[in-house]
C-alpha positions as CSV (number, residue, x, y, z in Angstrom):
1,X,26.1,44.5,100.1
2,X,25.1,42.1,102.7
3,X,27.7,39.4,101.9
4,X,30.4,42.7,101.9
5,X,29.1,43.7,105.6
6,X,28.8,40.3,106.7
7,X,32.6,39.6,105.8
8,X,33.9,42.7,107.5
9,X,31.4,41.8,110.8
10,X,33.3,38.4,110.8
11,X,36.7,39.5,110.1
12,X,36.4,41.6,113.4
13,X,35.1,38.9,115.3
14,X,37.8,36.6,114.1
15,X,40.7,39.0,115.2
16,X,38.7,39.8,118.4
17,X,38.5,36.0,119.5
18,X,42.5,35.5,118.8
19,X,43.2,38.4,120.7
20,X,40.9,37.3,123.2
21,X,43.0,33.9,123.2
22,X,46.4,35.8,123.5
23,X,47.1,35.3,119.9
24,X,50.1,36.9,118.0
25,X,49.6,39.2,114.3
26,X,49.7,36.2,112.6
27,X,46.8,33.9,114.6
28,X,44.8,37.4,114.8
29,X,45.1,37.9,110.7
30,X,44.0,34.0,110.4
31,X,41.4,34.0,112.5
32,X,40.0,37.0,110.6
33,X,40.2,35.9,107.4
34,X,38.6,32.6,108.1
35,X,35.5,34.1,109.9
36,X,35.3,36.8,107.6
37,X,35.1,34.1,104.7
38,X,32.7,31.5,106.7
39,X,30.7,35.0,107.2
40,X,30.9,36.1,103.8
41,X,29.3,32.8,102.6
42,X,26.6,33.0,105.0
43,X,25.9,36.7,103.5
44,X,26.1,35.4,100.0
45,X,23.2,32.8,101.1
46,X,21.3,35.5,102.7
47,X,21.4,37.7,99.7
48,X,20.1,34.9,97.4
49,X,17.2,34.6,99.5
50,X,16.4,37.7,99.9
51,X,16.8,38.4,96.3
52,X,14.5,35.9,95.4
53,X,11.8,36.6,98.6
54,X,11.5,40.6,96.9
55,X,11.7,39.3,93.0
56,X,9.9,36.0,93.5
């Protein structure tokens, strides 16, 4: 759930910052989907240590 969220949070800020930079569709959808993957992975880490925090 976390790394899902965390994805979709960085996919807005990605599009947000190349509109912000006057970007056209195609910057904008780039942008998004390389925060929302650099944000996905930092959920994914999260998730493993809070996994292991509650079950260790």
């Amino acid at each position: 759930m976390i790394a899902i969220v965390m994805a979709l949070v960085g996919a807005l800020i990605g599009g947000l910052t190349a509109r912000k930079r006057a970007g056209n569709r195609k910057d904008i959808a780039q942008y998004a989907a390389g925060y929302g993957i650099a944000f996905m992975i930092v959920g994914m880490v999260l998730t493993v240590l809070v996994d292991r925090m509650l079950l260790g």
